[in-house]
mmCIF file of the N, C-alpha and C atoms, coordinates in Angstrom:
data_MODEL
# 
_entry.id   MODEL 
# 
loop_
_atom_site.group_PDB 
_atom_site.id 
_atom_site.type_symbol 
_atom_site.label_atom_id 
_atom_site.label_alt_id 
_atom_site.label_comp_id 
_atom_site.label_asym_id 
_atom_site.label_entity_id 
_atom_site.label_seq_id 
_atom_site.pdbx_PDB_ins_code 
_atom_site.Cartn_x 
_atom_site.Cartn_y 
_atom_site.Cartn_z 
_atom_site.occupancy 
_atom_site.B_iso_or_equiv 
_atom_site.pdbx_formal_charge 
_atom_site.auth_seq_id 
_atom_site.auth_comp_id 
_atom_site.auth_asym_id 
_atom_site.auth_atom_id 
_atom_site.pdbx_PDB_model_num 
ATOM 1   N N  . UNK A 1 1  ? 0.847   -1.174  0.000  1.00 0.00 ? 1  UNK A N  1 
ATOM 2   C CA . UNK A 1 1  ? 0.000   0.000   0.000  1.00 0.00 ? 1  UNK A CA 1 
ATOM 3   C C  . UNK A 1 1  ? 0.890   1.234   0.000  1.00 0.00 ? 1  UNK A C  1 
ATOM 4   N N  . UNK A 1 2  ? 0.493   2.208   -0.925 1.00 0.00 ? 2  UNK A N  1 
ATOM 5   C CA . UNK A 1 2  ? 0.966   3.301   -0.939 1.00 0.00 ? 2  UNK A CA 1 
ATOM 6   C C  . UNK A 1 2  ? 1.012   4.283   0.392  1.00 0.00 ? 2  UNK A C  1 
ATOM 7   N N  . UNK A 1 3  ? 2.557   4.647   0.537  1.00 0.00 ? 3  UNK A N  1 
ATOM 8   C CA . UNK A 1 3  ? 2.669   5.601   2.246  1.00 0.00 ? 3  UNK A CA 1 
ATOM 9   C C  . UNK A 1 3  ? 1.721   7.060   1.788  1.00 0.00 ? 3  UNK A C  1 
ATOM 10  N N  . UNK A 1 4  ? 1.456   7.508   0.950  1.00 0.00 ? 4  UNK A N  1 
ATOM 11  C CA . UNK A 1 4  ? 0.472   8.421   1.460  1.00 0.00 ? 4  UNK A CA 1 
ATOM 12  C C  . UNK A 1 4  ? -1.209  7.673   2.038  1.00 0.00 ? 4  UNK A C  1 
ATOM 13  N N  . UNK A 1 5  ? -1.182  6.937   1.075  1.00 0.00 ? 5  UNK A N  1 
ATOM 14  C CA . UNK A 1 5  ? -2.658  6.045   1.577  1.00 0.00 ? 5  UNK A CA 1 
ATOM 15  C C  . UNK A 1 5  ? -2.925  5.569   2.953  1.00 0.00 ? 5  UNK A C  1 
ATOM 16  N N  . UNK A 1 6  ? -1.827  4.645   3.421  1.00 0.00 ? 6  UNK A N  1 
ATOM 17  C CA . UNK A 1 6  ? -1.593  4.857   4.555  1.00 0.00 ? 6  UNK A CA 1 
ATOM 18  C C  . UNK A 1 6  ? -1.627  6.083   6.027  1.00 0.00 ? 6  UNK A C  1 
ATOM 19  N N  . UNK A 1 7  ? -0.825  7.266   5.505  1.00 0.00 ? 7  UNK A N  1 
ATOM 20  C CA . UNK A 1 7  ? -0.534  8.116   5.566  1.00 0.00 ? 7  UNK A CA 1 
ATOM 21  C C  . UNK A 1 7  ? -1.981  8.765   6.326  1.00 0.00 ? 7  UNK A C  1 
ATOM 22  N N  . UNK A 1 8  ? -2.814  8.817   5.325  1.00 0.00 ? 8  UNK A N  1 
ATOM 23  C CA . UNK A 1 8  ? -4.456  9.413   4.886  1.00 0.00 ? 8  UNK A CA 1 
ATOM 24  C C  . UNK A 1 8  ? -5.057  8.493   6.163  1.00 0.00 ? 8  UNK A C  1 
ATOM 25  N N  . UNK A 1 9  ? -5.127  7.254   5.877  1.00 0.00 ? 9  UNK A N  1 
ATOM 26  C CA . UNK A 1 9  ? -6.128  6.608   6.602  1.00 0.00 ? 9  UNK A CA 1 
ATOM 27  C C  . UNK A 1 9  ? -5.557  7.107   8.228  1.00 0.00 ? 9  UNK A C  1 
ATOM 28  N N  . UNK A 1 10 ? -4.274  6.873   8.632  1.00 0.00 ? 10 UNK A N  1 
ATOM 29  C CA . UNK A 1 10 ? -3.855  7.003   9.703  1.00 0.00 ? 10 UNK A CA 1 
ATOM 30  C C  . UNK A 1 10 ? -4.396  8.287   10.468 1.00 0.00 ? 10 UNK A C  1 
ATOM 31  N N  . UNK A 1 11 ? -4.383  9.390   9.631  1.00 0.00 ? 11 UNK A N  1 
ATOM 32  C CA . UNK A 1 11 ? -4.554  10.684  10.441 1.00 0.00 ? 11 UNK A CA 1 
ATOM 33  C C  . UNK A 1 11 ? -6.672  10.690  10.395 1.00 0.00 ? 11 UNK A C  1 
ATOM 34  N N  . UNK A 1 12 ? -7.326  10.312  9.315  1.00 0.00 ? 12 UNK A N  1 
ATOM 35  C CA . UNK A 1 12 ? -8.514  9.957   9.476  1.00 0.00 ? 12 UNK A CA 1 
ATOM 36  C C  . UNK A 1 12 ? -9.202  9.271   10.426 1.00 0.00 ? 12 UNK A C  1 
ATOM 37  N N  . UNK A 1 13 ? -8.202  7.656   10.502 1.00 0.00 ? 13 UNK A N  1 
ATOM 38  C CA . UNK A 1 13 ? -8.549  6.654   11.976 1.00 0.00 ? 13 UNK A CA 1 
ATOM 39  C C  . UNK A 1 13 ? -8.688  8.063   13.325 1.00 0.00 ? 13 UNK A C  1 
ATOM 40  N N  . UNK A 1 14 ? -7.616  8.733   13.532 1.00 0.00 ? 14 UNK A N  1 
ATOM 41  C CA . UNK A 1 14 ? -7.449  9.645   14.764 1.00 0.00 ? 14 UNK A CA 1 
ATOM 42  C C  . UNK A 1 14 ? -8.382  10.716  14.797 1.00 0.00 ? 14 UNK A C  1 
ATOM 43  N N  . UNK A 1 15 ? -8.425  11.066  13.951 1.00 0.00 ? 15 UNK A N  1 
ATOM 44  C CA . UNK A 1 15 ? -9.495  12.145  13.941 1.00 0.00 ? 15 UNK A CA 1 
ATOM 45  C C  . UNK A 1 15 ? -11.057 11.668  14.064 1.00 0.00 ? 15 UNK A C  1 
ATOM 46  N N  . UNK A 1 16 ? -11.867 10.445  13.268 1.00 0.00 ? 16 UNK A N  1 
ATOM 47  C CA . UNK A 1 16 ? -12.459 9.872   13.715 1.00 0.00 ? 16 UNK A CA 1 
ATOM 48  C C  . UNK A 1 16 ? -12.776 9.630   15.436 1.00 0.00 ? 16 UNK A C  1 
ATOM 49  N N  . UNK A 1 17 ? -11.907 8.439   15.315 1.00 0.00 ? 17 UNK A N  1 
ATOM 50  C CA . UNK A 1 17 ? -11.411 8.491   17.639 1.00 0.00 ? 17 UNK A CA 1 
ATOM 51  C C  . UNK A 1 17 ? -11.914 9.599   17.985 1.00 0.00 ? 17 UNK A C  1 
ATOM 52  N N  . UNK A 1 18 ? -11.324 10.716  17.859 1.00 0.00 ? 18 UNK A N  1 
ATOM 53  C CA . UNK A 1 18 ? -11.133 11.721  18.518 1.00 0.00 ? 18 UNK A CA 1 
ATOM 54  C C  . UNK A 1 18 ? -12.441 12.452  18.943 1.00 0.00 ? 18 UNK A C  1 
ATOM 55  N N  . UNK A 1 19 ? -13.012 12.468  17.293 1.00 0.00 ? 19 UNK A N  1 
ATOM 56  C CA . UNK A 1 19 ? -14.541 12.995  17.305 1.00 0.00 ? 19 UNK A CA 1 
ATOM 57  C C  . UNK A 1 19 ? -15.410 12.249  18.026 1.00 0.00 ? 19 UNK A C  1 
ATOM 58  N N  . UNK A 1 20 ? -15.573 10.982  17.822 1.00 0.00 ? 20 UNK A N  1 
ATOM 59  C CA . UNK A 1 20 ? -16.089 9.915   18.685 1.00 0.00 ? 20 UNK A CA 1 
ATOM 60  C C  . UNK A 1 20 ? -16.007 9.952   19.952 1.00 0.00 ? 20 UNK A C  1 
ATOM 61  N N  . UNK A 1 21 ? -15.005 9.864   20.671 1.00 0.00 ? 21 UNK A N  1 
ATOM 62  C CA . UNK A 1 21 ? -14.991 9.941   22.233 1.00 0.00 ? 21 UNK A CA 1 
ATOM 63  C C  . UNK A 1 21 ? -15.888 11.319  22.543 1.00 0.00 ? 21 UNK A C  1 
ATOM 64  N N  . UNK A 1 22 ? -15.282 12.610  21.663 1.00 0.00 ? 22 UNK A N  1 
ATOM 65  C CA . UNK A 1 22 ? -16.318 13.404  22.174 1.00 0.00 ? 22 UNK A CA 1 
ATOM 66  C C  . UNK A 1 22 ? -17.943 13.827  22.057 1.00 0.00 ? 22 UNK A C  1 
ATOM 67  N N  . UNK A 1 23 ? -18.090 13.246  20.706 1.00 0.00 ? 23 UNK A N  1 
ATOM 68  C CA . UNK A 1 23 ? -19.930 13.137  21.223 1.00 0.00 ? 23 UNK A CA 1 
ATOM 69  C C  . UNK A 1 23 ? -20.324 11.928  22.360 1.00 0.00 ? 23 UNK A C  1 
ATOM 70  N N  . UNK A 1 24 ? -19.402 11.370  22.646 1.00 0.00 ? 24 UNK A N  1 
ATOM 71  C CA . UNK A 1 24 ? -19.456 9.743   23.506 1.00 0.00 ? 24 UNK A CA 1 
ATOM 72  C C  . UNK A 1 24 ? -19.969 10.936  25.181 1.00 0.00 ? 24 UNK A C  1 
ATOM 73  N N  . UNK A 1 25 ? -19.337 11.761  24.878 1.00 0.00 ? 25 UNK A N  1 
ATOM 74  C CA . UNK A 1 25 ? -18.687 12.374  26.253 1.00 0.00 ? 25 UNK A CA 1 
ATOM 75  C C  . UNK A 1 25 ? -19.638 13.349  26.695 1.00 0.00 ? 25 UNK A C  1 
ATOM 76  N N  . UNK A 1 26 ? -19.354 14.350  25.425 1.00 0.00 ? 26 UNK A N  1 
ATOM 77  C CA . UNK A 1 26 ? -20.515 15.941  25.648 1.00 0.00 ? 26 UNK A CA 1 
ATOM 78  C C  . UNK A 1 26 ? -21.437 15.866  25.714 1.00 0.00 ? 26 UNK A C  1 
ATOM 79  N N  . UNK A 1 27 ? -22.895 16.043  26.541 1.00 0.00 ? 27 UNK A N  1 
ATOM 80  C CA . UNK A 1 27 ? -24.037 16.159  26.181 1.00 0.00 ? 27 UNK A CA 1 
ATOM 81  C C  . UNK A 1 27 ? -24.498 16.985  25.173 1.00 0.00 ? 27 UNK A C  1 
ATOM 82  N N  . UNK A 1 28 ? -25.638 16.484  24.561 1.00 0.00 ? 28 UNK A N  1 
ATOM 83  C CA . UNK A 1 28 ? -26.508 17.106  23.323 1.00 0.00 ? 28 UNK A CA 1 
ATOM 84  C C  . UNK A 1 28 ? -27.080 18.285  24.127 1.00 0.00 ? 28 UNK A C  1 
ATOM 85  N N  . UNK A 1 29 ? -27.732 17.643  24.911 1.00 0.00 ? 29 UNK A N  1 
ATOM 86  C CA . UNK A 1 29 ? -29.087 18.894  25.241 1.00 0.00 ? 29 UNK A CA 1 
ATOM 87  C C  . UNK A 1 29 ? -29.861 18.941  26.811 1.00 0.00 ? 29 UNK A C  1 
ATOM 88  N N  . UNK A 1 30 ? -28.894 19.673  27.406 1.00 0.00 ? 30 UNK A N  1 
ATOM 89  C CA . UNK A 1 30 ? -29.348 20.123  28.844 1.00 0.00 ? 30 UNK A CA 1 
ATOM 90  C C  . UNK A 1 30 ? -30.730 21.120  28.959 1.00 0.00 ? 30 UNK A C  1 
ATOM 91  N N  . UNK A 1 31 ? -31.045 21.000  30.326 1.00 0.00 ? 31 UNK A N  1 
ATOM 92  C CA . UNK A 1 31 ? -31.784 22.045  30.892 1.00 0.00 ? 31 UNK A CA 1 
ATOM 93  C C  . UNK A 1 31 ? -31.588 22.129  32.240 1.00 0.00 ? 31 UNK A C  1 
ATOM 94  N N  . UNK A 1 32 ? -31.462 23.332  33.098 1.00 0.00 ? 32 UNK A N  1 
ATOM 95  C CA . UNK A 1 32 ? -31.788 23.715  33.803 1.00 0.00 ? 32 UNK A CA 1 
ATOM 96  C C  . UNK A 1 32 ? -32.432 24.436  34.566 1.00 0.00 ? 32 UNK A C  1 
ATOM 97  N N  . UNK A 1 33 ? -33.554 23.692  35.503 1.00 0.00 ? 33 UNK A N  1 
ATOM 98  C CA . UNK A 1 33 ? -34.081 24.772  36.607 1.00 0.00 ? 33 UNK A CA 1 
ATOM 99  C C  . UNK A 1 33 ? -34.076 24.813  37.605 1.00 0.00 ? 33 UNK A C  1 
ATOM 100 N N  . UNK A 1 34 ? -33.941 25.647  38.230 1.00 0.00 ? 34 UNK A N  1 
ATOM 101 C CA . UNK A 1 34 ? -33.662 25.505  39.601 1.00 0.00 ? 34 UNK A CA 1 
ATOM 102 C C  . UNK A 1 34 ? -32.238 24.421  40.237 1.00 0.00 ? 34 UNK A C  1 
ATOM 103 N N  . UNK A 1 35 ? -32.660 23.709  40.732 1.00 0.00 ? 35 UNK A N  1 
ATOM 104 C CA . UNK A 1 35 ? -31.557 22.879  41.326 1.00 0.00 ? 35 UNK A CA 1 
ATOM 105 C C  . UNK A 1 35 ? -32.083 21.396  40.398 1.00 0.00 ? 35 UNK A C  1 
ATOM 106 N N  . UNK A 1 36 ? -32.656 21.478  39.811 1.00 0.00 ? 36 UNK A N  1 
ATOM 107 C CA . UNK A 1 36 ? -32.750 20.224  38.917 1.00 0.00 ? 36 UNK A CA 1 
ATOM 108 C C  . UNK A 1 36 ? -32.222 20.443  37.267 1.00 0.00 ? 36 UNK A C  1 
ATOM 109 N N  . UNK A 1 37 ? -31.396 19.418  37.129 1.00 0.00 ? 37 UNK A N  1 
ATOM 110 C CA . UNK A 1 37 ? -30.553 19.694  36.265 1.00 0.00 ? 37 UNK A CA 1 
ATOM 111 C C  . UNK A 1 37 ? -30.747 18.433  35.281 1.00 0.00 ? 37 UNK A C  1 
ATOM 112 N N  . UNK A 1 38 ? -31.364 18.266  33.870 1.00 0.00 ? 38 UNK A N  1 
ATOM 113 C CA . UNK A 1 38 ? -31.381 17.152  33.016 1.00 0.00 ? 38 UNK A CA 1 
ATOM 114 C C  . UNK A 1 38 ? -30.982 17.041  31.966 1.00 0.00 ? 38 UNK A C  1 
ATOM 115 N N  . UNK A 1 39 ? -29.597 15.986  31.322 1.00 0.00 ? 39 UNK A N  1 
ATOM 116 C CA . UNK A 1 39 ? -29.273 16.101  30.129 1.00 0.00 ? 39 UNK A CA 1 
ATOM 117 C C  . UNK A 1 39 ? -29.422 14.800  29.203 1.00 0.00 ? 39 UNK A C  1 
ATOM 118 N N  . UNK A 1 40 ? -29.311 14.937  27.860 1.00 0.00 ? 40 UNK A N  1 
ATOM 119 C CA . UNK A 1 40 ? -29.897 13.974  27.286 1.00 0.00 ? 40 UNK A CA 1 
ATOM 120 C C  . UNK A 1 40 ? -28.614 13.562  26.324 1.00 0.00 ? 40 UNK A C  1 
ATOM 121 N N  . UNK A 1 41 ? -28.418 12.237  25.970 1.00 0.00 ? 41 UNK A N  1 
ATOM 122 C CA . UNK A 1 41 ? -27.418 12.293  24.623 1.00 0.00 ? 41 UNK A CA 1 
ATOM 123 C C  . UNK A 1 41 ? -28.234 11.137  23.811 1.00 0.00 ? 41 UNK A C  1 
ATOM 124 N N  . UNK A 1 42 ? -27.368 11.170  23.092 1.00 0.00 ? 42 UNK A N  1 
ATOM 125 C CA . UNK A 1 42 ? -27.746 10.111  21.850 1.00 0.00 ? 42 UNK A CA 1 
ATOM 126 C C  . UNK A 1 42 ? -26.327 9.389   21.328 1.00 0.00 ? 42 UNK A C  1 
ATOM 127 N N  . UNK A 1 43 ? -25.902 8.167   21.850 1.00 0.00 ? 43 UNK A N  1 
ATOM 128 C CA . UNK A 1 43 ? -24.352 8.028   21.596 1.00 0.00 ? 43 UNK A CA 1 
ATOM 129 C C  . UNK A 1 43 ? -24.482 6.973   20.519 1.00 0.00 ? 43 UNK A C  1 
ATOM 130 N N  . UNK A 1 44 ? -25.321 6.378   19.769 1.00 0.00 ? 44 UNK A N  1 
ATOM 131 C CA . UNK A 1 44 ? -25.424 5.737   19.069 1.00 0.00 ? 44 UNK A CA 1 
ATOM 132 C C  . UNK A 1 44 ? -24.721 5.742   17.563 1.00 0.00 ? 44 UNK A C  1 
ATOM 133 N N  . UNK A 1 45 ? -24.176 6.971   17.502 1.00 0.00 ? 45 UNK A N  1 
ATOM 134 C CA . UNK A 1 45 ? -23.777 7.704   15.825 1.00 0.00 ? 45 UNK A CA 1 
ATOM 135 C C  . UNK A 1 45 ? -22.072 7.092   16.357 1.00 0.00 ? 45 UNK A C  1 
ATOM 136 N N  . UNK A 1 46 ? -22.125 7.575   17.935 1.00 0.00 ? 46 UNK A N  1 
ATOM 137 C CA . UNK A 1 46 ? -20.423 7.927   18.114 1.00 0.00 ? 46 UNK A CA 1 
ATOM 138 C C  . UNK A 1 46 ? -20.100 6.492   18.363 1.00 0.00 ? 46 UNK A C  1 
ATOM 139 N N  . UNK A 1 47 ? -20.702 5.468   18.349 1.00 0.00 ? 47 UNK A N  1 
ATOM 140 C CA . UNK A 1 47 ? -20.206 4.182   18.567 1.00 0.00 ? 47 UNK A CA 1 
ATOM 141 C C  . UNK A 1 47 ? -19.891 3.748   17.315 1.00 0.00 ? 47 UNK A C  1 
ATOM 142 N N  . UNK A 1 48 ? -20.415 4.108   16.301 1.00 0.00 ? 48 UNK A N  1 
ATOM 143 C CA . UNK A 1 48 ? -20.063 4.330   15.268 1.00 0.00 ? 48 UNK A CA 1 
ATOM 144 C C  . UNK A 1 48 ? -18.874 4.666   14.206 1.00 0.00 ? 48 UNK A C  1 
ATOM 145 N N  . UNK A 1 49 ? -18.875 5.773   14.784 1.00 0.00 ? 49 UNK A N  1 
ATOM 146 C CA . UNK A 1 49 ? -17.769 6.847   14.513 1.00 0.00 ? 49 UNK A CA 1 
ATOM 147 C C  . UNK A 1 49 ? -16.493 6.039   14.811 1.00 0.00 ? 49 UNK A C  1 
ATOM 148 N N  . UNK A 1 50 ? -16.596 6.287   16.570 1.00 0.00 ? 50 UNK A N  1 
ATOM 149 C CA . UNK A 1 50 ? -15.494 5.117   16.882 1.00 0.00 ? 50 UNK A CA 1 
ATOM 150 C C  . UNK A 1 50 ? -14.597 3.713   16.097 1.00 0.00 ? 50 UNK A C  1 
ATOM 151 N N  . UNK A 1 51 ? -15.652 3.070   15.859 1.00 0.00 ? 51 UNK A N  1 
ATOM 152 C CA . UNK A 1 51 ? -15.663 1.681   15.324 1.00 0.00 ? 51 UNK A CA 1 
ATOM 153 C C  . UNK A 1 51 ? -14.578 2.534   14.054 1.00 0.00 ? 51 UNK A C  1 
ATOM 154 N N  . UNK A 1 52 ? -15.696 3.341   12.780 1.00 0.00 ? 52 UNK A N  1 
ATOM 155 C CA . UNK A 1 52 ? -14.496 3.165   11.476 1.00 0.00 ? 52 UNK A CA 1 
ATOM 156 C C  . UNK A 1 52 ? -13.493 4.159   11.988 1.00 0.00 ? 52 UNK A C  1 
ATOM 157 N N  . UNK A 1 53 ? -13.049 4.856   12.834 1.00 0.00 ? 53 UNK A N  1 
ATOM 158 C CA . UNK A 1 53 ? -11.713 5.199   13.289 1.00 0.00 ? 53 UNK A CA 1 
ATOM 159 C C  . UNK A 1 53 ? -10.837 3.764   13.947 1.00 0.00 ? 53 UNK A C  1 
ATOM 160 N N  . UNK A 1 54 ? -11.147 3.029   14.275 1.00 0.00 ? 54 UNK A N  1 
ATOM 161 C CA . UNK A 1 54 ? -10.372 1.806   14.572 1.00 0.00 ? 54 UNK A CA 1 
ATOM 162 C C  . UNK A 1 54 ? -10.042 0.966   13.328 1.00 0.00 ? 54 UNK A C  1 
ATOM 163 N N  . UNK A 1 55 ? -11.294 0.702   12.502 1.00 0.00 ? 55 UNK A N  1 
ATOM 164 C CA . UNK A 1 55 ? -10.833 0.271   11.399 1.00 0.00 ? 55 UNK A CA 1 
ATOM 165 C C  . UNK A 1 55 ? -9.940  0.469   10.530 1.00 0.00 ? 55 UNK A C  1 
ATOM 166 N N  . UNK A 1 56 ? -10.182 2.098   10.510 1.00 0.00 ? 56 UNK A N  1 
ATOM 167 C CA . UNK A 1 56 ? -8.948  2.960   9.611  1.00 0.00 ? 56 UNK A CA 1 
ATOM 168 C C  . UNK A 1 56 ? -8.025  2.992   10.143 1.00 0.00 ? 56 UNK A C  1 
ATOM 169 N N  . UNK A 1 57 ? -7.637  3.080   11.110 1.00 0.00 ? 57 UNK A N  1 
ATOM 170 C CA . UNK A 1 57 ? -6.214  2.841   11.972 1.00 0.00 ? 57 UNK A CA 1 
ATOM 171 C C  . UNK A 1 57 ? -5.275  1.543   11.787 1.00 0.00 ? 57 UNK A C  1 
ATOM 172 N N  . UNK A 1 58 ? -6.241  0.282   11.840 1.00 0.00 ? 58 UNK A N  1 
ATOM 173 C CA . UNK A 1 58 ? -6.057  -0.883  11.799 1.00 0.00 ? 58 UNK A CA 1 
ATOM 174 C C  . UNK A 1 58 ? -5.764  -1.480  10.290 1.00 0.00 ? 58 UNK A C  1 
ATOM 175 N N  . UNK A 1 59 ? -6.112  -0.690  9.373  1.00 0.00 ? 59 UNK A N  1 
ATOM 176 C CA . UNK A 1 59 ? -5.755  -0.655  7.560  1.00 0.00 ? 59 UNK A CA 1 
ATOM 177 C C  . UNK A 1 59 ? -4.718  -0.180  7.683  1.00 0.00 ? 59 UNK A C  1 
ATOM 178 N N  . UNK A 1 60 ? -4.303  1.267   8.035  1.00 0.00 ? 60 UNK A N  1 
ATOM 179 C CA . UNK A 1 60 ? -3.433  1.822   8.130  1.00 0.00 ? 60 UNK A CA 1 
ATOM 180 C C  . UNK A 1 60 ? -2.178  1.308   8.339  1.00 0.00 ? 60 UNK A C  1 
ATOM 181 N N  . UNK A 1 61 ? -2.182  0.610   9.365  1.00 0.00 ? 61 UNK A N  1 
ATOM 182 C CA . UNK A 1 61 ? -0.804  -0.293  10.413 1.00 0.00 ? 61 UNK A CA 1 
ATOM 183 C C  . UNK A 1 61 ? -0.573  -1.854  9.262  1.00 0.00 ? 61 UNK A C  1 
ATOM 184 N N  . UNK A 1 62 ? -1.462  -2.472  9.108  1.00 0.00 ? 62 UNK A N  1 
ATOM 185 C CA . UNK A 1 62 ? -1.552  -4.020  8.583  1.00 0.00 ? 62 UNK A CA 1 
ATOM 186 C C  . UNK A 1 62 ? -1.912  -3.613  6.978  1.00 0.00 ? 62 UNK A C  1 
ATOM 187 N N  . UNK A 1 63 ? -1.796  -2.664  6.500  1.00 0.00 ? 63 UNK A N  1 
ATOM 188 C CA . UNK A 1 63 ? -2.683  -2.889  4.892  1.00 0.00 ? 63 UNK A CA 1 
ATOM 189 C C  . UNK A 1 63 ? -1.132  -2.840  4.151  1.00 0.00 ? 63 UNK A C  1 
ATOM 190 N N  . UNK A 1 64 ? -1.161  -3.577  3.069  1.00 0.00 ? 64 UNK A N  1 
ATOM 191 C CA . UNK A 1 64 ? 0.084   -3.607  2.399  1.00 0.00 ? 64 UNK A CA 1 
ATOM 192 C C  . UNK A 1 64 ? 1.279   -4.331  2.643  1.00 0.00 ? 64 UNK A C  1 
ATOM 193 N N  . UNK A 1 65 ? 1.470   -5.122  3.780  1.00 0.00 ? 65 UNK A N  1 
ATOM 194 C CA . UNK A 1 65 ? 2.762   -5.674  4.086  1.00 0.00 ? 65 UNK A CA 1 
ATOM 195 C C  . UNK A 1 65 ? 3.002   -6.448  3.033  1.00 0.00 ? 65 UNK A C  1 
ATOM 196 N N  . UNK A 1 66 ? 4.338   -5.933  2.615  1.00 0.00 ? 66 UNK A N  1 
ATOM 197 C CA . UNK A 1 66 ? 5.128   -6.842  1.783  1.00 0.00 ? 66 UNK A CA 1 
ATOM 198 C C  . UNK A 1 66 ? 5.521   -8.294  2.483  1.00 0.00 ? 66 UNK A C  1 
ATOM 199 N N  . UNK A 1 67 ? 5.600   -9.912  2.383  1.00 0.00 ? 67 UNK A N  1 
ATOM 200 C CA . UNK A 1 67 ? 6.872   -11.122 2.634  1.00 0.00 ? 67 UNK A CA 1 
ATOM 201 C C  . UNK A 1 67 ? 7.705   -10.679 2.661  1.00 0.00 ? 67 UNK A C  1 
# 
């Protein structure tokens, strides 16, 4: 496999991750009143996300080895 291809996927896998952990993390959509405080997420996209940042990482490292 070509080192820019590589190259590409590698910094994509991370950036992926990266984005992923943080919708994993941040809430969508708070409210507050008073002393009651409720937030909501939706992590279903970022498990996602996650996953093809591992994949691409994992192409990245193993895709192309020459014998």
């Amino acid at each position: 496999m070509n080192n820019t291809v590589k190259t590409i996927l590698m910094v994509a896998g991370i950036v992926l991750l990266i984005y992923g952990i943080y919708t994993l993390i941040a809430p969508e959509a708070s409210i507050s009143v008073g002393p009651l405080n409720v937030e909501a997420q939706d992590n279903t996209n970022s498990y996602i996300t996650i996953g093809l940042g591992i994949v691409a990482l994992v192409a990245s490292f193993l895709g192309g080895k020459k014998a």
